[in-house]
N, C-alpha and C positions, 0 to 999 in steps of 0.2 A: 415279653414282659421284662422290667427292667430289672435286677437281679438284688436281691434287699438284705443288707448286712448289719448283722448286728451291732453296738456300740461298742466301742473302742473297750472297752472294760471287760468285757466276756470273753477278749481273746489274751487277757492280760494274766486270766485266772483260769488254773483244770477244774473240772469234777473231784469234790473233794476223795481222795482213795478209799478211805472206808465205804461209800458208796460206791462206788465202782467193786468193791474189793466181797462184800456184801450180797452183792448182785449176782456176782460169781458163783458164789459158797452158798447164795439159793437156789441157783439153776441146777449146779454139779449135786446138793440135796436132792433136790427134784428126782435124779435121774437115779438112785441110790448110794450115791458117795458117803453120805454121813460122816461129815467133817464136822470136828466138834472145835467150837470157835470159842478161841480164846483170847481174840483182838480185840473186839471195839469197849469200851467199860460201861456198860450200861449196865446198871444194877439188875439183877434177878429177883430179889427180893422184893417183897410187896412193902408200900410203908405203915406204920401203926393203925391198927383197927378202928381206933379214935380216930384219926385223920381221915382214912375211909367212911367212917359213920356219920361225920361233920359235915364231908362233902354230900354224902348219899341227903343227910339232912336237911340243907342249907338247899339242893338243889331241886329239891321237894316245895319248896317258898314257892307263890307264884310271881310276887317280887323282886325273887333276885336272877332275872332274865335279862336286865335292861344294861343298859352302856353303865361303864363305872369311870370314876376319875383318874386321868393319866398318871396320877402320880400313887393309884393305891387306895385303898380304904386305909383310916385310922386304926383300924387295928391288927393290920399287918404292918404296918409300918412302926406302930408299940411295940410289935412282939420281936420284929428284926432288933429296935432300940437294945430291950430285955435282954436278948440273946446276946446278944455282943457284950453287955454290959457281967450277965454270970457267966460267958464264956470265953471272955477276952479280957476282960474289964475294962472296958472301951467304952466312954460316955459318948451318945450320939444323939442330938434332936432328934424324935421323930419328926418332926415337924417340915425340917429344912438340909436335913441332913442326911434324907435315906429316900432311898428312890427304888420300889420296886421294878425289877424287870420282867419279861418274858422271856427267859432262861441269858446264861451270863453269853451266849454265842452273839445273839442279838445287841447285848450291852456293850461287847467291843466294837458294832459296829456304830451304835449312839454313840460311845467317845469317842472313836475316830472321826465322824462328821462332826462332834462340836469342838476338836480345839485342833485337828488337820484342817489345813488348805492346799489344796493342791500344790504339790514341790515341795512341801514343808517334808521333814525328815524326822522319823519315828527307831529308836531302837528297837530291835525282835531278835529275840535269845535263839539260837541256835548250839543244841535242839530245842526248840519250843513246838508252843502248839501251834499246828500249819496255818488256824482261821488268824493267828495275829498278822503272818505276811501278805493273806489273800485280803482281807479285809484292808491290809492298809492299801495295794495295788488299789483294790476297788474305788478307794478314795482321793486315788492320785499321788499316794504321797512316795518319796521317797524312802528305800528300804535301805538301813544300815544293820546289819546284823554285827550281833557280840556274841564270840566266842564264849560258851560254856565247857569245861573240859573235865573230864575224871580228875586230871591231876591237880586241875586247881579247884574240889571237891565241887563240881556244878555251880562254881559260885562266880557273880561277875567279876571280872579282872578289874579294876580301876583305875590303876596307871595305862592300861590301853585305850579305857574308854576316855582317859583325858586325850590322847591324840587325836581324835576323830574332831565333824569340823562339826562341834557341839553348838555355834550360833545357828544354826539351821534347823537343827534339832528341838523338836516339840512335845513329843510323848516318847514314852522307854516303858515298853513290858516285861513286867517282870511279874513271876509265879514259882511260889514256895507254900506247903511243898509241892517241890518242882515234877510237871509232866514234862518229858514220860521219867527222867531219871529215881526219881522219890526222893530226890534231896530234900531233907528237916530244913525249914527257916531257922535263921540265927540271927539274933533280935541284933548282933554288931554289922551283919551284912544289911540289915534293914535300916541302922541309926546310919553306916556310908551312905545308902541308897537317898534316903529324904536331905540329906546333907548335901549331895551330889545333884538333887534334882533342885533343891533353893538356890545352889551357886549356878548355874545354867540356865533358869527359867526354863525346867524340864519338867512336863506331869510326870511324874512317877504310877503309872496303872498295874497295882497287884490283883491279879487274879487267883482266888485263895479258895477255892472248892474240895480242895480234898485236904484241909486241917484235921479232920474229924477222922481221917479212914487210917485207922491203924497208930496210933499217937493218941497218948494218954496227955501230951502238952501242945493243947493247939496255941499257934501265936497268929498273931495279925500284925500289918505293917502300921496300923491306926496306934498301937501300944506307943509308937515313940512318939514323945514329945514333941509337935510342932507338924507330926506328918501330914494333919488334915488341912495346913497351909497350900500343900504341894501334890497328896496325895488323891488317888482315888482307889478302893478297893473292890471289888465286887467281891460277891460272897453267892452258895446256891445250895437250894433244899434238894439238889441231881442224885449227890454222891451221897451226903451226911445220912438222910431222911429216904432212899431209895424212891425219889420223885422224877424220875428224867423224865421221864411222859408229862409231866405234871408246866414246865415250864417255869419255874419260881426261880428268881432272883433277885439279887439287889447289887444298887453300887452306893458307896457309902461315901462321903466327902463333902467337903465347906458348901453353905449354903449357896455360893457364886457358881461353883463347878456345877456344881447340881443344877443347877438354874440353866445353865445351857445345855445338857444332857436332857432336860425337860421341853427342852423349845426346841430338840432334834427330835426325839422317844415321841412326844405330842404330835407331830406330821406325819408318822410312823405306822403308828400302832393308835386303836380306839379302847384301851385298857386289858384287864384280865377279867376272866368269869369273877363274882364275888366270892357263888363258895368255893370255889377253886382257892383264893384268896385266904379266906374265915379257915381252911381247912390248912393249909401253912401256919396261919397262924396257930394254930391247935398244934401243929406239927414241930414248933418251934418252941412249942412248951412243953415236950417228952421231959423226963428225969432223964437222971441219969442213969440210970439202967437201961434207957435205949442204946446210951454210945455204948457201956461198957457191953452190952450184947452183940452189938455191933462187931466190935472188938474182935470176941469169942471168936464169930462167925467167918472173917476175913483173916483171922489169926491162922485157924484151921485148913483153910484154904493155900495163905502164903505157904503152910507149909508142904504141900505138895508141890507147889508152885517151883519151891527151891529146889526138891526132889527131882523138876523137870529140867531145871539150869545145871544144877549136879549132872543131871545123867550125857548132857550135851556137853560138859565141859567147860560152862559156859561162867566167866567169874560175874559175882553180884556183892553187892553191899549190903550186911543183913541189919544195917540202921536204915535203910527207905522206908520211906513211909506213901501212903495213900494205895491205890485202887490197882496197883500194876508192880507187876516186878521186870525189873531192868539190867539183862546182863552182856556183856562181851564174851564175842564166840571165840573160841579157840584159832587157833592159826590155820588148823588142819581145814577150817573151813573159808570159800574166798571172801565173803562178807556177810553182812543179817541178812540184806537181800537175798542171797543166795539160799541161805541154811532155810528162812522162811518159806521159801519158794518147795523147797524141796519138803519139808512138812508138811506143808499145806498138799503136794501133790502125791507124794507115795505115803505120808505116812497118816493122811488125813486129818491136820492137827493145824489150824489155823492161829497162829500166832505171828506178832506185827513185823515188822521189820524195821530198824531203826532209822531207816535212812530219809521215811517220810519229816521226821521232824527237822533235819540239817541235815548240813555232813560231817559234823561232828556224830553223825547216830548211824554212821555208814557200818559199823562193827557192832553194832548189839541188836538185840531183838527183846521186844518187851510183850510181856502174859499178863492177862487182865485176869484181876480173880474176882470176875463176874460170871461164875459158872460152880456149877453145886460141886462139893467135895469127889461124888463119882465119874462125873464127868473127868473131872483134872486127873483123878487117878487111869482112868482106861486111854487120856492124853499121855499119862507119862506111858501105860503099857505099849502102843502104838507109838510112841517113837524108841524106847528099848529095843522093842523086834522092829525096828527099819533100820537100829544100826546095826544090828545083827545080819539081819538081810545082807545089808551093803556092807558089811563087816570094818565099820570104821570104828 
């Protein structure tokens, strides 16, 4: 039999690590390990009762079983409008200017097919999130990465990215605030970036899912004047709304862009469930005592979280914001790889290691405070006595 190889593209891209990594920490479970994970950010938290009611409601219909429109019911696509509008104050058609997704993983890879063509070249922040470099392989295109660095506070460099050979260049990702480090947007790094992406004929794609987690001022890159000439944003109900099972997203931008994101997304996907749909939308009309609880809940958290980088030595920045705390290991240790490895093994405490995002994240390890307050405390006991043990 002749021997049958996969497409050029499969060998271009790993298993992403958290699967792999996942896989592991439920086998070693299985066997009595009880390692308490503290890497991947997937909300623990249920979202609003309402939202649950809506859906249980809505799925109760016997009509709303059937195929829906690629681009959304009208009234998720309202309530996206609304939201933006009292939480950004960001005018946006629903009509033409908002484009449901099936979570924002999927959405980068609708922009990538509609404005890459193979060879074309894409910015990707390093550290960034790894689906922007695999997603763009997958599509052929050329990978330039832009150094992100502590010292130049996670923020793009400008005068570098003028050197690079920017007529080639098509799309630039960027995400604020920033995974994994938690660097705050700063609306003059956003008014460079849409400035930067008009003189180039570069899309500017901000990925903006964690505005909401821990930050009383969320910003969006839509605030500046002219962005939605050049910009696209996505946005998701993952982190804000504790839906990551749920799949809700959006990308937000000119009626043009949209339009070919629509005529990728359309050959893709045959829509979302409705009440799935109806039940965002409901979830997108919470007050404001859901974030500021929110708040509460992840505030309590970060604080143990810090308690665990205190004890490792490990320096952090106590202005991050979103779903994760991000710090550099001590000297005494050889890298995050390293100190992670060793958590994860003797002292049963799974936390990430920074090196998947660049190699600018060779030296830090980042803790998701997606785990209840007890957990992260008997996390911090369990590495106190491993350094004891090992008496470092």
């Amino acid at each position: 039999m002749k021997k049958i190889q996969p497409a050029s593209r499969v060998s271009s891209v790993q298993e992403y690590y958290f699967s792999k990594k996942l896989r592991e920490l439920a086998l070693l479970n299985s066997r009595g390990a009880d390692i308490i994970s503290l890497g991947i950010g997937g909300p623990d938290l249920p979202p609003g009762k309402e939202v649950v009611d809506t859906l249980a409601f809505e799925a109760a219909k016997p009509g709303n079983h059937s195929y829906q429109s690629y681009i959304g019911i009208p009234e998720l696509r309202q309530a996206f409008a609304e939201w933006y509008l009292r939480k950004y104050g960001v005018v946006l058609n629903p009509e033409n200017e908002i484009l449901p997704l099936i979570g924002s993983k999927e959405g980068i890879l609708h922009i990538s097919m509609a404005f890459l063509n193979p060879g074309d070249g894409v910015l990707v922040p390093d550290p960034g999130y790894p689906t922007y470099s695999s997603v763009s392989r997958l599509v052929g295109a050329e990978i330039f990465t832009y150094d992100l660095t502590e010292e130049n506070s996670w923020l793009p460099d400008f005068p570098s990215l003028e050197k690079l050979p920017l007529e080639r260049i098509k799309l630039m990702w960027v995400n604020y605030p920033h995974m994994p480090t938690g660097k705050q947007a700063e609306m003059d790094t956003f008014k460079k970036l849409v400035e930067f992406g008009k003189r180039h004929g570069i899309v500017i794609a901000h990925d903006n899912p964690y505005s909401f987690i821990l930050n009383k001022d969320p910003h969006s890159i839509l605030q500046i004047d002219g962005a939605l000439d050049v910009c696209v944003e996505m946005n998701s109900l993952s982190k804000s709304h504790n839906m990551a099972g749920w799949r809700v997203a959006m990308a937000a931008s000119n009626p043009e862009f949209i339009s070919w994101i629509i005529k990728v997304k359309s050959n893709i996907d045959s829509g979302q469930f409705k009440p799935v749909m109806l039940a965002a939308a409901k979830a997108l009309s919470l007050p404001d005592s859901w974030y500021e609880n929110l708040y509460k809940v992840y505030n309590e958290r970060r604080r143990i979280a810090e308690e665990i980088m205190e004890e490792l030595g490990c320096d952090y920045d106590p202005m991050q914001r979103g779903l994760f705390l991000w710090g550099k290991v001590p000297s005494e240790f050889k890298n995050g790889e390293w100190l992670a490895d060793r958590l994860f093994y003797d002292a049963k405490v799974f936390v990430t290691p920074g090196f998947i995002f660049g190699k600018n994240g060779n030296d830090y390890i980042r803790i998701s405070l997606c785990a209840k307050p007890e957990k992260l405390s008997e996390a911090y006991k369990r590495i106190k006595n491993w350094k004891k043990e090992k008496n470092i």
